[in-house]
C-alpha positions as CSV (number, residue, x, y, z in Angstrom):
1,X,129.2,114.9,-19.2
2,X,130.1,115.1,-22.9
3,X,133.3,113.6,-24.0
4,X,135.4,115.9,-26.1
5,X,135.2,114.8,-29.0
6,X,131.2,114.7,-29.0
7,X,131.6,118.4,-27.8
8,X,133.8,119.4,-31.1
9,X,131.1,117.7,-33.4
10,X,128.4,119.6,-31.9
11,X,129.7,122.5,-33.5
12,X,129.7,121.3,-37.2
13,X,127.0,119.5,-39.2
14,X,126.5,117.6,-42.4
15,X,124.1,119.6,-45.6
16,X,121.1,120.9,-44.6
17,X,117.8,119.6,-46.4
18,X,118.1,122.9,-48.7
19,X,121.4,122.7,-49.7
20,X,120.5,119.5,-51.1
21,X,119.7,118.1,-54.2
22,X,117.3,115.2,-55.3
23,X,119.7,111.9,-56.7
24,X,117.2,109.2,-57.1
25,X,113.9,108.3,-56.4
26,X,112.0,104.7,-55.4
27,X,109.0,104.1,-57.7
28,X,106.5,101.4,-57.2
29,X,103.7,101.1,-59.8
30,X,104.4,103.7,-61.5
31,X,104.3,106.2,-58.5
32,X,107.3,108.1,-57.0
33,X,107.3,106.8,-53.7
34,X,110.5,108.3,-51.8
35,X,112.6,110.6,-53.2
36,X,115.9,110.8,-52.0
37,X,118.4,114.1,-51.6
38,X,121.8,114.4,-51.3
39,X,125.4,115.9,-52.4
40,X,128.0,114.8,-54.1
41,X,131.2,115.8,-56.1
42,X,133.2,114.1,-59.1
43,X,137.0,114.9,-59.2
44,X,139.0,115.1,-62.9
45,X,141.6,112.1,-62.5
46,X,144.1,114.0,-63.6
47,X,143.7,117.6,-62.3
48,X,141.5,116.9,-59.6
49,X,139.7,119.9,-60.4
50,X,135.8,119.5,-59.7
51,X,134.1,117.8,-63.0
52,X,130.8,118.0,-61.5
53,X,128.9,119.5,-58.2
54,X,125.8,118.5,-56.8
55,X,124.2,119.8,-54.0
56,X,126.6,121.2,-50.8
57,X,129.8,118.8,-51.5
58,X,132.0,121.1,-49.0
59,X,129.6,120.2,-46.4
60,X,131.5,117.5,-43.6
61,X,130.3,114.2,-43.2
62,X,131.5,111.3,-41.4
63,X,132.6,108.7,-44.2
64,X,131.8,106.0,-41.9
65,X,133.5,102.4,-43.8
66,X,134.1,105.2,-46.7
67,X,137.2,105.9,-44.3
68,X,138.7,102.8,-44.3
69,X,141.4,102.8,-46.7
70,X,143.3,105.5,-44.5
71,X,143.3,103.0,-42.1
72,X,143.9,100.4,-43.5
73,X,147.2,102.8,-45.1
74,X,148.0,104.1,-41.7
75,X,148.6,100.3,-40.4
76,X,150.7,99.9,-43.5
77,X,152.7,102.6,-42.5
78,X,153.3,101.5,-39.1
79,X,155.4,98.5,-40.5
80,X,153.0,95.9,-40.9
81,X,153.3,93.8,-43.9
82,X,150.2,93.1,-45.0
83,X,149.5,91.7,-49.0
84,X,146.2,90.3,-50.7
85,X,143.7,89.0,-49.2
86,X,145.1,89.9,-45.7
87,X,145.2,93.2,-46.8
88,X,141.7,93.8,-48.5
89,X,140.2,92.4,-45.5
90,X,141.9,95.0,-43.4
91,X,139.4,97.6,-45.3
92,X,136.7,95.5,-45.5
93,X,133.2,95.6,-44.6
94,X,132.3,91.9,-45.0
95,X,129.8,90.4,-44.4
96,X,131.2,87.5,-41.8
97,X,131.2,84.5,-44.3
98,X,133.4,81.5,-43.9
99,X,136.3,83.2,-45.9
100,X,136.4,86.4,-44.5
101,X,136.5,85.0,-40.5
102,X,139.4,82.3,-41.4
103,X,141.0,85.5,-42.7
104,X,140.3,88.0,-39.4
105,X,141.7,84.9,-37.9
106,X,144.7,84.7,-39.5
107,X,145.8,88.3,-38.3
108,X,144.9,87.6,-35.0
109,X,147.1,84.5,-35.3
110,X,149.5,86.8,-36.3
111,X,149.3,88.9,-33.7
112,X,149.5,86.3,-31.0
113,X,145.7,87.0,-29.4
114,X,141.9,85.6,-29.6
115,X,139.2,86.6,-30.7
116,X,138.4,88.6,-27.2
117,X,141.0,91.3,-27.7
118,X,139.1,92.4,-30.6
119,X,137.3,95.7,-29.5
120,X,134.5,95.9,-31.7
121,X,130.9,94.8,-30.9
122,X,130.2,91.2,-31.2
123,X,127.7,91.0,-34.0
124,X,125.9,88.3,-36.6
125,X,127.4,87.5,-39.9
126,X,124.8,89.2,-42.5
127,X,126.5,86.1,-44.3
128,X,123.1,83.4,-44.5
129,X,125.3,80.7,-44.7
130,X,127.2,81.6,-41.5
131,X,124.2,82.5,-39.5
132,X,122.6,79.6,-39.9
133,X,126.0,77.5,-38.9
134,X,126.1,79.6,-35.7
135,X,122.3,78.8,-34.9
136,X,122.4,75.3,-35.6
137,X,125.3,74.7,-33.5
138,X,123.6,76.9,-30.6
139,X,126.7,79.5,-31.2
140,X,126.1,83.2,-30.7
141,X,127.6,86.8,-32.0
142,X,130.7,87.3,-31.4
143,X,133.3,90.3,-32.1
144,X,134.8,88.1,-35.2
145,X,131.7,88.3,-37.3
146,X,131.0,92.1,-37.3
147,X,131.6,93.7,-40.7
148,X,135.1,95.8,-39.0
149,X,136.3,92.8,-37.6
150,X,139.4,92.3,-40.0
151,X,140.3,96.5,-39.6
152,X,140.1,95.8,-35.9
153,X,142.2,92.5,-36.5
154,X,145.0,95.0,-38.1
155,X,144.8,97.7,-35.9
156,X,145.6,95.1,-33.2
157,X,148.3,93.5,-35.2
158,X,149.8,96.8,-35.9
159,X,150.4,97.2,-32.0
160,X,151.9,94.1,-31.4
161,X,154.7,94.9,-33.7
162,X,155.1,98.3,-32.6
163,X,154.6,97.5,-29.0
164,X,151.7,99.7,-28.7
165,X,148.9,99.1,-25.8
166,X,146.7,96.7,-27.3
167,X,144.1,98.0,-24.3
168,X,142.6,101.1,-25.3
169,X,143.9,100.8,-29.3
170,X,140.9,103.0,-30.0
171,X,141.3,106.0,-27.9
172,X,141.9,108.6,-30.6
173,X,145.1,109.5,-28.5
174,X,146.5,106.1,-28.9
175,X,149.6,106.0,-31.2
176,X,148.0,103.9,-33.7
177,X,145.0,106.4,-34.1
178,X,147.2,109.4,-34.2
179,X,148.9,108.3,-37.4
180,X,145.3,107.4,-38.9
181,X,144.6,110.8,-38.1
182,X,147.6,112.1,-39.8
183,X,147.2,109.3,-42.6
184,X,143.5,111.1,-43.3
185,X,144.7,114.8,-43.3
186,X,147.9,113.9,-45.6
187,X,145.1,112.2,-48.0
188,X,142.6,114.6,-48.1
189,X,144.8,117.6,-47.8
190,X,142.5,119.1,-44.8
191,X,142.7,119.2,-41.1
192,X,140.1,117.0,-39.6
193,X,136.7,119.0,-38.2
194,X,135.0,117.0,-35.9
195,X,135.9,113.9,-34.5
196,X,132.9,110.7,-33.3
197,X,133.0,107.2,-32.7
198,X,132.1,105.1,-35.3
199,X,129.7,101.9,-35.0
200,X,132.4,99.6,-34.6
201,X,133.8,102.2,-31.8
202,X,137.0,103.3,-33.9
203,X,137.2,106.8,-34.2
204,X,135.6,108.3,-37.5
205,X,137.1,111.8,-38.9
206,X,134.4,114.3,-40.1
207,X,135.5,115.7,-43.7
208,X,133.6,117.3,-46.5
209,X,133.0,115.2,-49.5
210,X,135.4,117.4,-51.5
211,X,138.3,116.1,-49.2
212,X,137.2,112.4,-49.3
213,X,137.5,112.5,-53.3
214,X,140.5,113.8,-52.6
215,X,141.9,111.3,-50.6
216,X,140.5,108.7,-52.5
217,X,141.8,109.9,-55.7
218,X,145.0,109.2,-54.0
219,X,144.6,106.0,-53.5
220,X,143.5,105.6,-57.1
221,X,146.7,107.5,-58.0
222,X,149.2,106.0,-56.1
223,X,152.0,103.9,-57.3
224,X,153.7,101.1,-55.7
225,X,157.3,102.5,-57.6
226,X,156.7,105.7,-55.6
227,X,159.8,106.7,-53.0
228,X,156.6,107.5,-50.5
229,X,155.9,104.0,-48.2
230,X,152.6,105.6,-47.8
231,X,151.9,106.1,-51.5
232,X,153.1,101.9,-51.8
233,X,150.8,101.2,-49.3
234,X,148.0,102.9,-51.2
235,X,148.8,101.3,-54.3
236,X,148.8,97.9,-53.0
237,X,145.7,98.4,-51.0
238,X,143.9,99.5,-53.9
239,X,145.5,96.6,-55.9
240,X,144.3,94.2,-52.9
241,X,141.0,95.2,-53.0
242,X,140.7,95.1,-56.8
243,X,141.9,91.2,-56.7
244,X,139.5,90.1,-53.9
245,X,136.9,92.4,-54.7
246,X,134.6,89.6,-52.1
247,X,137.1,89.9,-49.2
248,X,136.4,93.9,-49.4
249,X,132.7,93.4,-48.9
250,X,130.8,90.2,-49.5
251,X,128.3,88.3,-52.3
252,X,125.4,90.6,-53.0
253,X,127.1,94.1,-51.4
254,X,127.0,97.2,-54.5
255,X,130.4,97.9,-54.0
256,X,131.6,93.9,-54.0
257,X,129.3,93.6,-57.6
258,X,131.3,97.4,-59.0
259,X,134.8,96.3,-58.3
260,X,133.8,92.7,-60.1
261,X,132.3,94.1,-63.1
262,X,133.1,97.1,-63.5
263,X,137.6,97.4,-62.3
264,X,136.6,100.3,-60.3
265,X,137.6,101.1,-56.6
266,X,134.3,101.2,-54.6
267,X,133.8,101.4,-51.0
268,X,130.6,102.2,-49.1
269,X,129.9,103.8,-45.5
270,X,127.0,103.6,-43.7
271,X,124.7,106.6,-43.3
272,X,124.6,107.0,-47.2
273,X,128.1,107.6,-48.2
274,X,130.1,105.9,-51.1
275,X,133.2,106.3,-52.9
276,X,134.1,105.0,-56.2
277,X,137.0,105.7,-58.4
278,X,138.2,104.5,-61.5
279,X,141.1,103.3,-63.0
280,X,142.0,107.0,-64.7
281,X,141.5,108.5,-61.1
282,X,138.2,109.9,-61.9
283,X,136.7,109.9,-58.4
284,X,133.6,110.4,-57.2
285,X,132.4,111.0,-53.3
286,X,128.4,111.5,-52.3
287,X,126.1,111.6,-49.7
288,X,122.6,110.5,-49.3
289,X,121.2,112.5,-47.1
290,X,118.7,110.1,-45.8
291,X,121.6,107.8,-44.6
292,X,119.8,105.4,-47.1
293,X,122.2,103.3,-49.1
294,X,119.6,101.6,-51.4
295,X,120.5,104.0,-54.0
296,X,124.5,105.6,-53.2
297,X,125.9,102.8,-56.0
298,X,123.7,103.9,-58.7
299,X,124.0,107.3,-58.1
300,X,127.7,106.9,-58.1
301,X,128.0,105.0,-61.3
302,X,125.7,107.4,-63.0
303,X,127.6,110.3,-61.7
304,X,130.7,108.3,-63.9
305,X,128.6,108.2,-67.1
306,X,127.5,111.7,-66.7
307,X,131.0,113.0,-66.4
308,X,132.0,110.5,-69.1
309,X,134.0,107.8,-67.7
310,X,131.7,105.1,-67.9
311,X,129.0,104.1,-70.5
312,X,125.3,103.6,-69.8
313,X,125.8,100.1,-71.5
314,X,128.1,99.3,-68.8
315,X,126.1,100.6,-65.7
316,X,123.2,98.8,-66.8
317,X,125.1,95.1,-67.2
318,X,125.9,96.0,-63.7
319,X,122.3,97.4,-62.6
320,X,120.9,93.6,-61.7
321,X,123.6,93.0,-59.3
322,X,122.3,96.2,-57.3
323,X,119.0,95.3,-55.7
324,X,117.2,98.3,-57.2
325,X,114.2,96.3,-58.1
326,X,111.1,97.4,-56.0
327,X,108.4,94.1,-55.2
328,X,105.2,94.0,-54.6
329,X,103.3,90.5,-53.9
330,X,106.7,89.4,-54.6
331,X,106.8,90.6,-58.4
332,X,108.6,93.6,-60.1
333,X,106.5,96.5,-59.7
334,X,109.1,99.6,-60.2
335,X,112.5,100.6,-59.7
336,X,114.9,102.5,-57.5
337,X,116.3,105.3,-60.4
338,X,119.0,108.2,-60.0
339,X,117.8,111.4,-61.0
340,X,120.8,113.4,-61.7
């Protein structure tokens, strides 16, 4: 029997092929290979009136990792006090390195529980230098090294002070995921649509594009002087996540290498979604329809210098740290481009 919440999704969908537009293309040898399509939509910083539209941005999606900042606010909210690193790895998608498991750690120690309460799958560190620790010392996956590990880590330290039910913190009628929901609508200014379970098993909240650059504008916006905890929280998250750009995400990750270089607030989700916003609030929310990330961060920062927020100068001293070179025989051959 379908579960609810499967049964609401069934009745909404992300773009269809048509409604799409092409973004960027993978060339090899001087040959258009793939061609990727997808939507997306740039907000004004100030007005947040639309500055560009491509494609179907009112379409939902599930912002997958894209989504969490409202998480990682709704914990805030609850009453946890959580600064710096501590915080940025609460949104993070990291990539299980050293660093970022001392720091999941640290909120567990926090919370008073192992690594075993931790609900999320146990996983590999995509983190080389981890992996090959674990295999050497005949270790295996475990929950602590998959990329939602520190937002599980929070959610689970947000019960114990609230003396929540750390069993079942993921059911989307737990306490804790009712104020994420309510985090999410007050963000994006739009009742949720559908509701699924993400990868990591936390409840994901379908939204169209439109309303994620709205919430994340937000974020951008926020300031920690404002009378709104919520709006604090925002502020300091985004400041968090700024400071420690490699707690967010991880050497080598798009969105790790745009906070570092560029100042700007970047998060990626999987199945093709990224976020980015700059320091004016100029926000910008897309979509590959594919679910192909390879080409969401250049897309994204092109979207900033089409709009006029960034320079091409500055996207391409960026460019190298994006994987976007295509090899054969193990030697440049072409290039993954955006279109727009």
């Amino acid at each position: 029997m379908s579960s609810p919440s499967t049964e609401a999704s069934a009745a909404v969908a992300t773009a269809k092929v048509g409604e799409s537009v092409e973004l960027a293309v993978y060339e090899r040898s001087g040959f258009i290979e793939s061609r990727h399509a997808g939507n997306a939509i740039v907000l004004d910083g100030v007005t947040a009136e639309p500055l560009l539209r491509l494609g179907n941005p009112d379409a939902p999606v599930f912002p997958r990792s894209a989504m969490k900042p409202f998480q990682a606010i709704a914990i805030l909210s609850s009453g946890v006090t959580l600064e710096g690193k501590q915080l940025a790895i609460a949104t993070a998608s990291h990539t299980g390195s050293a660093g970022h498991v001392a720091l999941v750690r640290q909120l567990l120690d926090r919370a008073g529980l192992a690594s075993d309460a931790l609900a999320c799958p146990a996983d590999w560190p995509t983190d080389r230098t981890m992996r090959n620790e674990l295999v050497l010392s005949s270790m295996g996956a475990d929950p602590v090294y998959m990329n939602c590990s520190g937002k599980h880590a929070a959610m689970l330290l947000a019960c114990v002070q609230n003396d929540w039910p750390i069993v079942g913190y993921l059911d989307p009628e737990h306490p804790l995921q009712k104020r994420v929901r309510e985090i999410v609508e007050r963000f994006t200014g739009d009742k949720v649509v559908a509701t699924g379970i993400d990868g990591c098993g936390a409840p994901v909240h379908a939204m169209s594009l439109v309303a994620l650059a709205r919430g994340i504008r937000g974020v951008s916006n926020a300031s920690i002087a404002s009378p709104f905890a919520m709006l604090r929280g925002a502020a300091s998250l985004r400041a968090a996540v700024l400071a420690n750009a490699w707690v967010a995400g991880g050497v080598g990750e798009p969105d790790t290498a745009i906070v570092e270089k560029l100042g700007i607030f970047a998060k990626i989700g999987a199945e093709g979604v990224m976020v980015l916003s700059t320091t004016d609030g100029t926000t910008v929310a897309l979509k590959i329809l594919d679910g192909n990330l390879r080409v969401a961060a250049i897309v994204g920062l092109q979207l900033l210098v089409r709009v006029g927020v960034l320079t091409q100068t500055q996207v391409d001293e960026v460019a190298p740290a994006l994987d976007l070179t295509v090899l054969g025989g193990g030697k440049p051959v072409g290039v993954v481009r955006a279109t727009i």
